[in-house]
N, CA, C and O atoms as a printed pandas DataFrame, in Angstrom:
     atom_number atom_name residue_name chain_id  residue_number  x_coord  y_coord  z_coord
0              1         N          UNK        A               1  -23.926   -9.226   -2.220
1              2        CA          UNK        A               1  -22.983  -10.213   -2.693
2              3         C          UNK        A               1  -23.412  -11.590   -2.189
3              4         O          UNK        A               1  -23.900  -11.765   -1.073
4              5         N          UNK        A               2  -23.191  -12.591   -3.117
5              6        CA          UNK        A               2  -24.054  -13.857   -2.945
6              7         C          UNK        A               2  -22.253  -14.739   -2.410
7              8         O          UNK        A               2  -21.194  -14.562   -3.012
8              9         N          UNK        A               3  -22.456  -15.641   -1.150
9             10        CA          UNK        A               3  -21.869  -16.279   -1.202
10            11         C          UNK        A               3  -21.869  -17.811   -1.408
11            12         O          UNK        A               3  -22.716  -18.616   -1.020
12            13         N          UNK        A               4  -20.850  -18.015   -2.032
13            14        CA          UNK        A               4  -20.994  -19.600   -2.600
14            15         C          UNK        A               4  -20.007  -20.371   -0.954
15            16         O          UNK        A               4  -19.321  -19.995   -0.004
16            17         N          UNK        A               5  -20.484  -21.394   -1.450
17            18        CA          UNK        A               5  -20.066  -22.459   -0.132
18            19         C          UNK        A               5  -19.456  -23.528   -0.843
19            20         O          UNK        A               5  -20.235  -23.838   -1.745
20            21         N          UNK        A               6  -18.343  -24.308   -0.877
21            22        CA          UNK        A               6  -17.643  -25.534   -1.024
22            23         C          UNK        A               6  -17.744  -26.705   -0.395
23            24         O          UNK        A               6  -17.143  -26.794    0.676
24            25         N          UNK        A               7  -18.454  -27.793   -0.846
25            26        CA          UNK        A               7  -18.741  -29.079   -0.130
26            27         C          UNK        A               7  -17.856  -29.538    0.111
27            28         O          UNK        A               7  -17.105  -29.503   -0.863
28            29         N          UNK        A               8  -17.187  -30.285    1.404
29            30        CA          UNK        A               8  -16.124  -31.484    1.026
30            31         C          UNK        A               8  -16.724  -32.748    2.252
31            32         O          UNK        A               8  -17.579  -32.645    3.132
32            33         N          UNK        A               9  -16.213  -33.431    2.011
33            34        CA          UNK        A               9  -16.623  -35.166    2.433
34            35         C          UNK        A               9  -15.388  -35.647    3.162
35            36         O          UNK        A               9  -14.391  -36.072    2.579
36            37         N          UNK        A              10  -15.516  -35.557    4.446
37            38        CA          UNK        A              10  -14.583  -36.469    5.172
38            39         C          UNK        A              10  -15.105  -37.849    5.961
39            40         O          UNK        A              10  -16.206  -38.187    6.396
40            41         N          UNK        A              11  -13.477  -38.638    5.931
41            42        CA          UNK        A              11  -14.814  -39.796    6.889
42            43         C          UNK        A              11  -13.884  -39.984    8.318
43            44         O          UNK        A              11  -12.686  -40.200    8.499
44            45         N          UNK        A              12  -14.936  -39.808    9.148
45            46        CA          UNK        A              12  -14.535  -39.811   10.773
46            47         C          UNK        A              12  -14.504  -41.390   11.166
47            48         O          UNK        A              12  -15.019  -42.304   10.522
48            49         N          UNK        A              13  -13.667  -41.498   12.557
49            50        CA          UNK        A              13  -14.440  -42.996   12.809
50            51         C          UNK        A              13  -15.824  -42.500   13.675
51            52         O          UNK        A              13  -16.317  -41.530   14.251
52            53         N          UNK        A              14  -15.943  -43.212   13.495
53            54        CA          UNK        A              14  -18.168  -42.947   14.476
54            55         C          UNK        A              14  -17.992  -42.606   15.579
55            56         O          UNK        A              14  -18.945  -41.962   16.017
56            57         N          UNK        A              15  -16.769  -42.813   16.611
57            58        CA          UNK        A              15  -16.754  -42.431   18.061
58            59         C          UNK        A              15  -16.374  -40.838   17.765
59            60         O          UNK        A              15  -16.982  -40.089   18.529
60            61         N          UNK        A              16  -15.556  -40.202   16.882
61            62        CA          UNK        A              16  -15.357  -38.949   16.698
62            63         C          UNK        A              16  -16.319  -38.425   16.202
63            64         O          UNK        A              16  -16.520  -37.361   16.787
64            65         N          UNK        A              17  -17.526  -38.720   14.893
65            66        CA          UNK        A              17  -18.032  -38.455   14.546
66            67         C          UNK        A              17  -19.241  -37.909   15.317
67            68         O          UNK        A              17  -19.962  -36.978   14.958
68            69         N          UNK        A              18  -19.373  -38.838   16.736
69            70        CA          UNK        A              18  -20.001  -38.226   17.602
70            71         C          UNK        A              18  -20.055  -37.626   18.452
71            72         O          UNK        A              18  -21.009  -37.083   19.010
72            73         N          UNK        A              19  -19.024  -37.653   18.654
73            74        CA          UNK        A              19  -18.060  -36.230   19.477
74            75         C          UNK        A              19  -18.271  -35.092   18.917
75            76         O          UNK        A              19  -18.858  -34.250   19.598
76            77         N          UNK        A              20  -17.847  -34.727   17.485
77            78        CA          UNK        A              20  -17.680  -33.797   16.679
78            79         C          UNK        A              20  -19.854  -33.170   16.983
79            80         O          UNK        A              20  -20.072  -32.158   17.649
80            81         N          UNK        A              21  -20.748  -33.788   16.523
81            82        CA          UNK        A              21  -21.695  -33.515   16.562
82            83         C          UNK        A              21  -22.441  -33.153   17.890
83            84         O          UNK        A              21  -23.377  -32.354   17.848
84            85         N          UNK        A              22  -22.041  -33.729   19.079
85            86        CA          UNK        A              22  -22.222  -33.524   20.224
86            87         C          UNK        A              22  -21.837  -32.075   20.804
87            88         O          UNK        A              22  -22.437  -31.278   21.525
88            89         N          UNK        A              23  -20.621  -32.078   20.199
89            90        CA          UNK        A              23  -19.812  -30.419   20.374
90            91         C          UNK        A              23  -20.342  -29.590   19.561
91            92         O          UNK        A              23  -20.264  -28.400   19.868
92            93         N          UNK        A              24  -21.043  -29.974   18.272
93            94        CA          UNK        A              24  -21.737  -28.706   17.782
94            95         C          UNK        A              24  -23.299  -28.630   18.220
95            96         O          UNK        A              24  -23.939  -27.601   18.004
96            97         N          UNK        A              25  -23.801  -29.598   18.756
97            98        CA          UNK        A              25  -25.292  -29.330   19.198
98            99         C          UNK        A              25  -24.858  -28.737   20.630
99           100         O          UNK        A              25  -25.687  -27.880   20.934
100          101         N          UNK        A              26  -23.535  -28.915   21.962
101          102        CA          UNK        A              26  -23.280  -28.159   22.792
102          103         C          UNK        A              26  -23.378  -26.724   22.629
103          104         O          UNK        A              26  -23.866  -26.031   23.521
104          105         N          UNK        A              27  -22.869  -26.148   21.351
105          106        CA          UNK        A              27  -22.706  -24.761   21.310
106          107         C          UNK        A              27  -23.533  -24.194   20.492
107          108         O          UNK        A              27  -23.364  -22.989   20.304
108          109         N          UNK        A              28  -24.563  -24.828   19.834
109          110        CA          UNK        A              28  -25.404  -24.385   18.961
110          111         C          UNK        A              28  -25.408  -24.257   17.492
111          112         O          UNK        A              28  -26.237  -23.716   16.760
112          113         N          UNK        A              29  -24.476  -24.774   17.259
113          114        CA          UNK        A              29  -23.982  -24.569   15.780
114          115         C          UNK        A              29  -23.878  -25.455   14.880
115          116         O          UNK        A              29  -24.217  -26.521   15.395
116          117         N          UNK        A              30  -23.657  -25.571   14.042
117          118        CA          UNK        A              30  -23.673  -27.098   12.859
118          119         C          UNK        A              30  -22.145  -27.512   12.933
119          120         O          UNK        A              30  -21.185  -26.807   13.244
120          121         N          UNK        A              31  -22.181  -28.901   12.547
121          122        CA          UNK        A              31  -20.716  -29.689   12.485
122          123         C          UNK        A              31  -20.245  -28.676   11.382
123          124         O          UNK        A              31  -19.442  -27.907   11.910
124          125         N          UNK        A              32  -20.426  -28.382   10.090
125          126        CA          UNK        A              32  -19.929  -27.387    9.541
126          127         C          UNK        A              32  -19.253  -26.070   10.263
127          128         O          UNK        A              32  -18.049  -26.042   10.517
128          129         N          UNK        A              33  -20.044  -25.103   10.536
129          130        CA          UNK        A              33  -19.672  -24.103   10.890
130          131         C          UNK        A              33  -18.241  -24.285   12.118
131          132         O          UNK        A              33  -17.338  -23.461   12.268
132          133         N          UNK        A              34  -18.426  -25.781   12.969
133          134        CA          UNK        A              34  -17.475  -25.971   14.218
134          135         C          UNK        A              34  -16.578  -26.195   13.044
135          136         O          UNK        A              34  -16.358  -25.161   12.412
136          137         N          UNK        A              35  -16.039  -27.205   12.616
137          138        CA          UNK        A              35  -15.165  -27.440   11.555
138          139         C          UNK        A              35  -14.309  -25.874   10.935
139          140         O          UNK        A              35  -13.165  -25.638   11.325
140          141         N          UNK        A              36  -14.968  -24.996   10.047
141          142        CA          UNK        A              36  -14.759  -23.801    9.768
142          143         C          UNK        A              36  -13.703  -23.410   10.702
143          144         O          UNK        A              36  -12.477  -23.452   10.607
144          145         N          UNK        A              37  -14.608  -22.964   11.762
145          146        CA          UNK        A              37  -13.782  -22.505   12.928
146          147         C          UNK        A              37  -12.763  -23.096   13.629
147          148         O          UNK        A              37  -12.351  -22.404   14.560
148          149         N          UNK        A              38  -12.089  -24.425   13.438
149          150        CA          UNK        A              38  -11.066  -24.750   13.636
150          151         C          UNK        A              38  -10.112  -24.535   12.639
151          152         O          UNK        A              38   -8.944  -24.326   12.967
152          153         N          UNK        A              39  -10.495  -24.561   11.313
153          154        CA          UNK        A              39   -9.850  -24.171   10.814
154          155         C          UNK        A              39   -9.478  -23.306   10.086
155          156         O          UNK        A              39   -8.926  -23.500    9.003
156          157         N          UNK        A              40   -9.734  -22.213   10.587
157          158        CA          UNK        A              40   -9.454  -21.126   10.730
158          159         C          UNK        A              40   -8.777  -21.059   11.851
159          160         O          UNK        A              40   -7.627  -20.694   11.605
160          161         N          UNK        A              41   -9.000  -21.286   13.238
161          162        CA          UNK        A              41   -8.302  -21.182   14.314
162          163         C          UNK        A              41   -6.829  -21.852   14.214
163          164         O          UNK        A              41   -5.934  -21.595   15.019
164          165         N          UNK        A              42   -6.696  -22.725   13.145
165          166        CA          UNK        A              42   -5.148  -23.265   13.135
166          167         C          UNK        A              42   -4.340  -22.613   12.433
167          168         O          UNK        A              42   -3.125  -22.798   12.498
168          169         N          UNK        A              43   -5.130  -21.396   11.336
169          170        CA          UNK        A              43   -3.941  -20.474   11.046
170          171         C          UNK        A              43   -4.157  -20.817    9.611
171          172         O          UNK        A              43   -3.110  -20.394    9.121
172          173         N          UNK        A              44   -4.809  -21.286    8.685
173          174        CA          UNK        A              44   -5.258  -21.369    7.578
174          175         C          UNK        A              44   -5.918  -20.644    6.938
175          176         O          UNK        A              44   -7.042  -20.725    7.433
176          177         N          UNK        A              45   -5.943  -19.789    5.917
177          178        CA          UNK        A              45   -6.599  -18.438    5.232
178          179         C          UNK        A              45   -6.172  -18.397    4.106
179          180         O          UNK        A              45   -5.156  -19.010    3.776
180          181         N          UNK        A              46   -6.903  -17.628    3.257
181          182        CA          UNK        A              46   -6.833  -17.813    1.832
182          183         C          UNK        A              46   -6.094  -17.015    1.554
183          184         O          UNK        A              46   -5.907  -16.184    2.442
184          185         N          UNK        A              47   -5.265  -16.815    0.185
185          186        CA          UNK        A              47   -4.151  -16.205   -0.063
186          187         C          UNK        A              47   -4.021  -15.176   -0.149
187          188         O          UNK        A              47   -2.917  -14.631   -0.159
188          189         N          UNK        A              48   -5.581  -14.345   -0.275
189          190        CA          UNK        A              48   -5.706  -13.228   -0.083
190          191         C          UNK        A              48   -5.509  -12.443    1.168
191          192         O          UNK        A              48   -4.950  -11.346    1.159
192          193         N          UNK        A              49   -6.012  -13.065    2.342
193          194        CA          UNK        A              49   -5.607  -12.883    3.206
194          195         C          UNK        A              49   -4.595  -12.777    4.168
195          196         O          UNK        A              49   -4.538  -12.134    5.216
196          197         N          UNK        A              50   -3.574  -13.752    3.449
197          198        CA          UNK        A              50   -2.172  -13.379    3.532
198          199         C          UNK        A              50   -1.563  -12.306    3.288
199          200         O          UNK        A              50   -0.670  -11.822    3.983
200          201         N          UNK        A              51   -2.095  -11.777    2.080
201          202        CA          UNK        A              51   -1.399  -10.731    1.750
202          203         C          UNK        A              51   -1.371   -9.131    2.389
203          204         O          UNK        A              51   -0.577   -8.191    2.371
204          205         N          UNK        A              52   -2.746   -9.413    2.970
205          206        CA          UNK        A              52   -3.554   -8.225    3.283
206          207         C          UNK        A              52   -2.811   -8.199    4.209
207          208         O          UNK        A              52   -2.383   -7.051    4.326
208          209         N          UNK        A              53   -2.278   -9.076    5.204
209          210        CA          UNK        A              53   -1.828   -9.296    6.651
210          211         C          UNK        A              53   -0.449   -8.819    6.295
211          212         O          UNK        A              53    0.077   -8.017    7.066
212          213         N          UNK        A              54    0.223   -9.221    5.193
213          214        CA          UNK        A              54    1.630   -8.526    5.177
214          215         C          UNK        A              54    1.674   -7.252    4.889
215          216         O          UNK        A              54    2.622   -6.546    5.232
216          217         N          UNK        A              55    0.213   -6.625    3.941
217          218        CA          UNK        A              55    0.373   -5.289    3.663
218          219         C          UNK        A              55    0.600   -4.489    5.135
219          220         O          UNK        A              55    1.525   -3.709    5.365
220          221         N          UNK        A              56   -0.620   -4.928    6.206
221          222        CA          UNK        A              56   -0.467   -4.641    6.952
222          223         C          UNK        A              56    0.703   -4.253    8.084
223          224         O          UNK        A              56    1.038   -3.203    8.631
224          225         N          UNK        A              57    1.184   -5.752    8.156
225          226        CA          UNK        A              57    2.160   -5.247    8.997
226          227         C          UNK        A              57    3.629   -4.665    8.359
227          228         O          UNK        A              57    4.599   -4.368    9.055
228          229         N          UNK        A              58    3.567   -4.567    6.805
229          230        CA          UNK        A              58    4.424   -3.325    6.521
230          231         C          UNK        A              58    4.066   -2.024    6.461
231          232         O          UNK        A              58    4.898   -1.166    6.167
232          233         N          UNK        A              59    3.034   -1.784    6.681
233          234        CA          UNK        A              59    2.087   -0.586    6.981
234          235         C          UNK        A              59    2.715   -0.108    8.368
235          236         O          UNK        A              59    3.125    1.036    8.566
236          237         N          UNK        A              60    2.731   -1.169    9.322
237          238        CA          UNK        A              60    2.546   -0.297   10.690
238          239         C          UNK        A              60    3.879   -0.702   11.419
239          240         O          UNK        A              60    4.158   -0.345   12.564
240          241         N          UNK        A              61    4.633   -1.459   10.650
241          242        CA          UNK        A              61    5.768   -1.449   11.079
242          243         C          UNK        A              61    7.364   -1.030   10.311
243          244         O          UNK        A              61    8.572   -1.197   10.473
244          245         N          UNK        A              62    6.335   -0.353    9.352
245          246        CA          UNK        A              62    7.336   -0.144    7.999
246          247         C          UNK        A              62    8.479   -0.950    7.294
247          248         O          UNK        A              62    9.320   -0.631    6.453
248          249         N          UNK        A              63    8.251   -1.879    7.820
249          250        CA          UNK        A              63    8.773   -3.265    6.938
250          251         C          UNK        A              63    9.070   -3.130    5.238
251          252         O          UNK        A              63    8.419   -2.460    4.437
252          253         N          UNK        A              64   10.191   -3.938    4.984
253          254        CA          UNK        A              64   10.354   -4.072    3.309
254          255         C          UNK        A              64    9.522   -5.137    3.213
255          256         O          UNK        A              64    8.847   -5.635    4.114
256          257         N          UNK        A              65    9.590   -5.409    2.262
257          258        CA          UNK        A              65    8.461   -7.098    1.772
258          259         C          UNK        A              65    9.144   -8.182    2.371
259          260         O          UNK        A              65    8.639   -9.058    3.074
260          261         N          UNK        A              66   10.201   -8.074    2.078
261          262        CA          UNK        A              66   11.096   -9.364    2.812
262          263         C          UNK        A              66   10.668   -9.444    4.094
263          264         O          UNK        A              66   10.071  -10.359    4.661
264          265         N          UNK        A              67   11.100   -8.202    4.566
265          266        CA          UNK        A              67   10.922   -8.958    6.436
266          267         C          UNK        A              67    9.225   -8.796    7.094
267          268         O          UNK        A              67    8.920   -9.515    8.046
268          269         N          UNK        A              68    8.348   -7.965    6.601
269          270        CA          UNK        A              68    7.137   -8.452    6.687
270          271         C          UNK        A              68    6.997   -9.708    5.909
271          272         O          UNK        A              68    6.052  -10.219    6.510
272          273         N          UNK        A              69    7.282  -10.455    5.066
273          274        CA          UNK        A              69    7.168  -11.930    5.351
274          275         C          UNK        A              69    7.697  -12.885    5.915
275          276         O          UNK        A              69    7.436  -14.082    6.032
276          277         N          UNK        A              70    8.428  -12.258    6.231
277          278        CA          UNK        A              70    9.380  -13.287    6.970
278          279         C          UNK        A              70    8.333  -13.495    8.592
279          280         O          UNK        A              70    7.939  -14.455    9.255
280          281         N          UNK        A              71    8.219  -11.979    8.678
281          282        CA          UNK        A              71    7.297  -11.708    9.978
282          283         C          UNK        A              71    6.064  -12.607    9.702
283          284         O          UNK        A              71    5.792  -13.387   10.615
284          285         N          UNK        A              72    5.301  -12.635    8.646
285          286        CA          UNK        A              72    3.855  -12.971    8.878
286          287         C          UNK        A              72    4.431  -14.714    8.740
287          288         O          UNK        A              72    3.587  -15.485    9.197
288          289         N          UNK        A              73    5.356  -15.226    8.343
289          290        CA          UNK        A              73    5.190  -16.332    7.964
290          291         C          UNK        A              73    5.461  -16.828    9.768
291          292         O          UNK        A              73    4.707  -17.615   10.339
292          293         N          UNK        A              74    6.692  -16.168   10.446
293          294        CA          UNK        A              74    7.093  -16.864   11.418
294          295         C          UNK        A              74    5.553  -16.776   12.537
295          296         O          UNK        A              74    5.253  -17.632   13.369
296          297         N          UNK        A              75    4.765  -15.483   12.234
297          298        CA          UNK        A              75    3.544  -15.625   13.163
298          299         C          UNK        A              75    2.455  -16.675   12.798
299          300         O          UNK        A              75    1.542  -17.024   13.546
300          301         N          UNK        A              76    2.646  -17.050   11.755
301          302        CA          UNK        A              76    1.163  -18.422   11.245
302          303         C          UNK        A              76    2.059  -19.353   12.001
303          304         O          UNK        A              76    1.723  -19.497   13.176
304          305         N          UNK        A              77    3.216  -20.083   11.577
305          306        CA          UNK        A              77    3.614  -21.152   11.966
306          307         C          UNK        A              77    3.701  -20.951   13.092
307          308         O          UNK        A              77    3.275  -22.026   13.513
308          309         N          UNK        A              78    3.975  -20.282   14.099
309          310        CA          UNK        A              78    3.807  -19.937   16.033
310          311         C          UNK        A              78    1.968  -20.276   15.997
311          312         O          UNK        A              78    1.548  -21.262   16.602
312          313         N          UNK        A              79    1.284  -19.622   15.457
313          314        CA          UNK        A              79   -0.246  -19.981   15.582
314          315         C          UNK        A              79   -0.139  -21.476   15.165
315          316         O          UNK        A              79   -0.248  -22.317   16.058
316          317         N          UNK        A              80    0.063  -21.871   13.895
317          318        CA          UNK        A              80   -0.484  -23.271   13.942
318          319         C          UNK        A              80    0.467  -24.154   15.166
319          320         O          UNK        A              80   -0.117  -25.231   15.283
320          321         N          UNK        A              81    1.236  -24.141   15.766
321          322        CA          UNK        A              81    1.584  -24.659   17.076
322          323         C          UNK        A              81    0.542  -24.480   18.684
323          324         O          UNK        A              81    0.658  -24.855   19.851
324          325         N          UNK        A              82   -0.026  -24.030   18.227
325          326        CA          UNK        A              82   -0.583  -23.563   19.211
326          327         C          UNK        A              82   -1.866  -24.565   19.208
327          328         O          UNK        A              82   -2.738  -24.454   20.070
C-alpha cells in the first residue's frame, strides 16, 4: 500500500522557526515528522479513528453508542488539555 502525504504551508516567526528546527535536528527527525507528532499528541485523528476507538470501548466496556461517545469524546477533550 502506497502512502500519499499532504503538503501544508505554515508561517512561523523565525525565532520559532528555529526552535522548531533545532528540536528536530536534537532528536533526529525532520520539522515534519516533529510537527505530526504533536499533533497527534494533542488528540487529533482522523474520523476513522474515532470510530474505531468507540467501537472499542463499547467492546470492552459494553457501552450503548451513546455513552461510549460520550466516553471517547470526554477522553480527547481531557487529552487535548493536557
Amino acid at each position: 500500500m502506497v502512502l500519499t502525504m499532504s503538503r501544508l504551508t505554515i508561517t512561523l516567526p523565525p525565532e520559532l522557526h528555529r526552535a522548531l528546527k533545532a528540536a528536530a535536528a536534537k532528536r533526529g527527525t525532520t520539522i515534519g515528522q516533529l510537527v505530526q507528532e504533536s499533533v497527534e499528541s494533542y488528540g487529533i485523528k482522523p474520523e476513522r479513528d474515532a470510530a474505531e476507538l468507540v467501537a472499542a470501548a463499547r467492546a470492552h466496556a459494553a457501552m450503548d453508542t451513546e455513552a461510549a461517545e460520550s466516553l471517547a469524546i470526554g477522553e480527547t477533550r481531557e487529552a487535548r488539555r493536557r
